[in-house]
Every structure is written in structure tokens, then in C-alpha cells.
C-alpha positions, -999 to +999 in steps of 0.1 A: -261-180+400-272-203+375-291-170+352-257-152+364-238-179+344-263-178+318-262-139+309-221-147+311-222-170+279-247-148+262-222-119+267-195-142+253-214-149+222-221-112+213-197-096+187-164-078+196-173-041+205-213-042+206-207-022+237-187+000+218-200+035+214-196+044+180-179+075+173-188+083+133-219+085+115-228+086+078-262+090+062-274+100+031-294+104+001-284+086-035-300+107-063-317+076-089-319+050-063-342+031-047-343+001-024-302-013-025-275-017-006-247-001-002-214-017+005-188-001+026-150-015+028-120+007+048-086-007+056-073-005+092-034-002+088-026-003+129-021-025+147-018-044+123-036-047+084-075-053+086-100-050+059-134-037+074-165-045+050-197-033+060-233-040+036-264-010+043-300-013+038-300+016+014-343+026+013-359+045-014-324+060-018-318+070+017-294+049+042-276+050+073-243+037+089-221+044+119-188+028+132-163+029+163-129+046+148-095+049+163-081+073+130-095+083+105-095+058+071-097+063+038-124+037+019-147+034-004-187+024-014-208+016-044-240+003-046-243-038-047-262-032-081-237-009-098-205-023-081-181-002-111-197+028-098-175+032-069-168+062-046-134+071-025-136+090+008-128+090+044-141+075+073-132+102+102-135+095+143-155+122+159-175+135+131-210+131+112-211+128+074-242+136+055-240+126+022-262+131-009-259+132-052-243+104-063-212+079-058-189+092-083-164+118-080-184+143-102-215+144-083-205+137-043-217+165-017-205+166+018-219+181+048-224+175+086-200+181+111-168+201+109-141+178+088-169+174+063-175+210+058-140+211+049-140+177+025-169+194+005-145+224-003-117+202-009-143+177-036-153+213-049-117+219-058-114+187-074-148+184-091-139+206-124-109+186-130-128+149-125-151+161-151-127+176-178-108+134-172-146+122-176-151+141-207-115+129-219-126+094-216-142+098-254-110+110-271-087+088-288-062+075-269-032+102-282-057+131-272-065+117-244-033+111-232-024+147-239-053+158-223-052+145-184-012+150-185-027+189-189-053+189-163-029+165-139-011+196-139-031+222-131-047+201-106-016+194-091-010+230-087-042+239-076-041+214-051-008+224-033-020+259-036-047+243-011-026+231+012-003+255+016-037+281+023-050+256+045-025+239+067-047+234+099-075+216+088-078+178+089-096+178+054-067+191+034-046+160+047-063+140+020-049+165-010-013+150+001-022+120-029-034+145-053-003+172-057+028+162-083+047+120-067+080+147-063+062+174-043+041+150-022+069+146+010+066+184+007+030+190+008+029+163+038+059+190+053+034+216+052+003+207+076+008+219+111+016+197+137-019+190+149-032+180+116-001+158+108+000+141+141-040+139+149-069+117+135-050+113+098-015+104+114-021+071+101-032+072+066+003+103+062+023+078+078+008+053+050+012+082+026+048+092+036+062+056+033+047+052-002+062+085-017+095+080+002+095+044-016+085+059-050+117+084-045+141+061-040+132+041-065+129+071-089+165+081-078+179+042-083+162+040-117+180+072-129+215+057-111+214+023-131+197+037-163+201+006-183+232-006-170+210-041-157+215-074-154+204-101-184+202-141-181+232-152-195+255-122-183+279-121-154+268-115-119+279-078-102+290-077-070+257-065-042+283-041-028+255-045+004+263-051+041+253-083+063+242-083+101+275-074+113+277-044+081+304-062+067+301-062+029+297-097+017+309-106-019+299-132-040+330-139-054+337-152-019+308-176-028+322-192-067+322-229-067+284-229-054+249-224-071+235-189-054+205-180-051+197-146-047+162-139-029+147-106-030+128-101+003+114-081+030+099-087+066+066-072+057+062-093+028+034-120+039+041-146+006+081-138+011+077-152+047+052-176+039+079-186+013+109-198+039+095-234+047+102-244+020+131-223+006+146-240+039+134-277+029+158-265-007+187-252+011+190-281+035+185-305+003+214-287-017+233-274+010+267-288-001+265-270-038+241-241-027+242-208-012+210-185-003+218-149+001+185-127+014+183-094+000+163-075+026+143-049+006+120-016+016+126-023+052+143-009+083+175-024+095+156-028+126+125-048+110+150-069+088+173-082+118+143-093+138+125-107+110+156-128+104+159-138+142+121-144+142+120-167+114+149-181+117+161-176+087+198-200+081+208-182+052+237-153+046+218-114+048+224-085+036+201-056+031+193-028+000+193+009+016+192+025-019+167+008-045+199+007-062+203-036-065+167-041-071+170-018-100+198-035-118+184-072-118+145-056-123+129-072-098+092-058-103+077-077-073+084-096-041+097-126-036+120-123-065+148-152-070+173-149-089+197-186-098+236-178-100+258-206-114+290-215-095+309-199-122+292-164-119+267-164-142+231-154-145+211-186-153+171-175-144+150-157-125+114-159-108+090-135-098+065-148-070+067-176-040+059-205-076+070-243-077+088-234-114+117-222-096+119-256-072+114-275-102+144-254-123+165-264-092+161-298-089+165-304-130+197-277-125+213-293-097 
């Protein structure tokens, strides 16, 4: 019992999954290296947000590296000696990678197992483009400028050209990023229904919400055009709902400082943010009102983040881009001071004591 009890706590002490069977390998050969090491960094988006970093013995150029995947990530590696030479690919469950040239987008080769007999056709289609930007590097900025607008374009064509050829393999999932922001939701449209929902569900998903977010805000950009809102000007009404979809107007509100905080529930510094936001609005209560602005969320996400947190303030939430767009808010949290009388007095980007500071010399 007592060497039972014994292997028990040595089993405790080993690392999560070391009886994990891996299910990718990687190895390779780096042209002009010797003894290094390579370091390896993918992002796990479910369930939730992890950054994986991984360092290789890399020997007389050669190395080795395998891993335990649930979907298939995008990542990168460069060499611990020549860290600004870095290379962007995919990590894909199921699969062997064999690697060799070198870690820049010019000279990668891909081989192995199926998916990455496909990804070397795919960095094939890219490779003449990567070096005409390479060789644009030496122009002057104008030319240069000129230059990878031109060959953005053709790549973009070439690339959905791709993907609509090659709908059913895995590999031309990671073109989506690659084709013109307004065609992207289209090219994603196009992979069959094995390739969309299989190993790279998660990085489309990813993909998906990104260009659906770059959309909207396209589309609430050309709405306002430069009708926006400057310090010193008069507030416009949010014409947004609250919890109950009533549409709350600040008018309703004159007579009270506002503050207008630009939020959403999977911002981490927004949350981290409502400690203290609540220490203010307890403080000032009887000449302040908070109104949340729940932004780039689902109505679903917002109401439970609000339950969750607690959250004492009035709510209402931003379906169109439309709001942000008019006071400019170019990052989250974003706060935004209203005077009693209606007017713009300041804003702050950020979760940052200035704006505690403005409102204890303001009110």
C-alpha cells in the first residue's frame, strides 16, 4: 500500500497530458543552421484563450516536435537566434509535417502526410507574390506603396480562384485570410461542409467573426462619414435598446454627469475595469449616471455578462458599429464624460486612473 500511495503522488506530480498520445508531428531540416532552438507558440481559442509555447533542440539544423491537438491552429516559429525571422503556419491534428528550407515565407517547403501535401501547393501559390513584396521592400515608400496594392490584387484573385477549385481540402481553409476583407465571408461560403465544419472549424469560426466585425464596421464608417462627435459639442441621442429593448434616451438623464462606457463581455481589462468604475458610481451616485454600451457582442453574451458581474448601471447595446463610429472609439474600454447640460466634456481610451482623477477634480 505504502509504494501504492507512493506511485499515486508521483502520478500527481507529472504534467497534465504526459499520458496523452500525441496526435501531430513536425520535423525538419533549417537550410544555414546549426545547433539552435526553435521556438514554437499556437493559440488555443476553445474552450477558452490559451497561448501554447513550445522551445526545440534544433541539431546541426535538424529538429523534431510533436503535440496532442483537438483542431487544428494556426502559429508560428523562428529560431531563438534570429527571433525577426519568423514563420506562420498551422499546427493540424492527425497529420505529420516534414519541413525543410528556411523560416520565411519565400523559402518554406511542406511535405508529409496528406493536409501538408496540400499546404505545399497552397505556399507554392503564394510564394511568387511573397517575393515580388520582398523585393518591394527596397523602393521608396510611393513605389512601394503602389506596388503591393498591385500584387495584393492579383494575389487576391489568384487566391479565391484556389478556393473555389479546391473546396474539399482542409489546406485551402487557410487562403480564407488571404482573398480581398469584402470577399472573405464568401470564400469561407465556399468550402464544403466537411472542410468548414472539421479540424479548421475553429480558426473559420475565428476567421468569420473577424471579417463579419471588419464589415460592420466598414458599413457604420460609410453611415456616419464625418458626422462625429467632438469635445465641446452636444451629445446625440444612442437611439440603442436596454435589457427590456426599450430605447433609453439621455435626455431622460439631464441634470446628471453621464458617463458613457464603451464595453463588451469578452473584453478582459473592460471587466477587470468594474471594481472600480463601481467604487465611482457608488461615490457620485447622486450627480452621476453610468450608461454601458455593450459592443461586438451577442445579446445573449451581454445580458449574462451584466447578471454575472453584476453590473448596477443602466445597459444598452450597439447592434450596428453605428455609435462607436460617431464618438471614435478606437479601443475598449472607451469612456466618454457628459455634463448634466448635454455636453461633451472628455474622453478616455483604456481601463487608466486619468479618467478617475478628471472625475474627482470635475465633480
Amino acid at each position: 500500500m505504502k509504494h501504492y500511495r507512493r506511485f499515486l503522488l508521483l502520478l500527481a506530480m507529472l504534467p497534465v497530458g504526459t499520458f496523452a498520445k500525441d496526435n501531430f508531428k513536425m520535423t525538419g531540416k533549417i537550410d544555414g543552421v546549426g545547433n539552435d532552438t526553435l521556438c514554437i507558440e499556437y493559440v488555443i481559442l476553445q474552450p477558452q484563450k490559451q497561448i501554447v509555447k513550445r522551445k526545440i533542440v534544433v541539431k546541426n539544423g535538424e529538429f523534431s516536435f510533436s503535440a496532442k491537438l483537438h483542431d487544428a491552429y494556426m502559429g508560428l516559429m523562428h529560431l531563438k537566434s534570429k527571433p525577426q525571422e519568423t514563420l506562420y503556419t498551422y499546427f493540424v491534428p492527425d497529420e505529420e509535417a516534414i519541413f525543410s528550407g528556411r523560416l520565411n515565407s519565400v523559402e518554406e517547403h511542406w511535405s508529409g502526410s496528406t493536409f501538408y501535401q496540400q499546404y505545399e501547393r497552397v505556399t507554392n501559390l503564394q510564394r511568387p507574390f511573397n517575393i515580388e513584396f520582398a523585393a518591394a521592400r527596397n523602393e521608396p515608400d510611393s513605389i512601394r506603396e503602389l506596388k503591393n496594392i498591385d500584387i495584393n490584387n492579383r494575389s487576391h484573385s489568384v487566391n479565391m480562384k484556389y478556393i473555389e477549385e479546391h473546396p474539399d481540402e482542409d489546406a485551402t481553409a487557410t487562403l480564407v485570410i488571404n482573398v480581398r476583407y469584402d470577399q472573405a465571408l464568401t470564400a469561407i461560403g465556399k468550402l464544403t461542409p466537411e472542410v468548414r465544419n472539421g479540424r479548421m472549424k475553429s480558426e473559420l469560426d475565428q476567421n468569420e467573426r473577424m471579417f463579419t466585425l471588419v464589415m460592420k464596421e466598414v458599413a457604420a464608417r460609410n453611415a456616419v462619414k464625418n458626422d462625429t462627435v467632438t469635445i465641446g459639442g452636444q451629445v446625440p441621442e444612442l437611439g440603442l435598446k436596454d435589457l427590456d429593448g426599450n430605447v433609453l434616451e439621455l435626455k431622460s438623464l439631464r441634470g446628471k454627469y453621464v458617463v458613457l462606457d464603451f464595453w463588451g463581455s469578452w473584453c478582459t481589462w473592460c471587466i477587470k475595469g468594474f471594481p472600480k468604475l463601481k467604487e465611482y458610481y457608488a461615490k457620485y451616485k447622486d450627480r452621476l449616471e453610468i450608461v454601458g454600451i455593450d459592443c461586438n457582442d451577442t445579446a445573449e453574451k451581454w445580458a449574462a455578462a451584466v447578471k454575472k458581474h453584476k453590473v448596477p448601471w443602466l445597459h444598452v447595446r450597439s447592434e450596428d458599429g453605428i455609435i462607436e463610429q460617431k464618438f471614435r472609439v478606437t479601443g475598449y474600454p472607451y469612456k466618454v464624460l457628459i455634463s448634466p447640460d448635454g455636453i461633451v466634456l472628455n474622453a478616455f481610451l483604456g481601463e487608466t486612473d486619468d479618467f478617475y482623477k478628471y472625475l474627482d477634480t470635475t465633480l
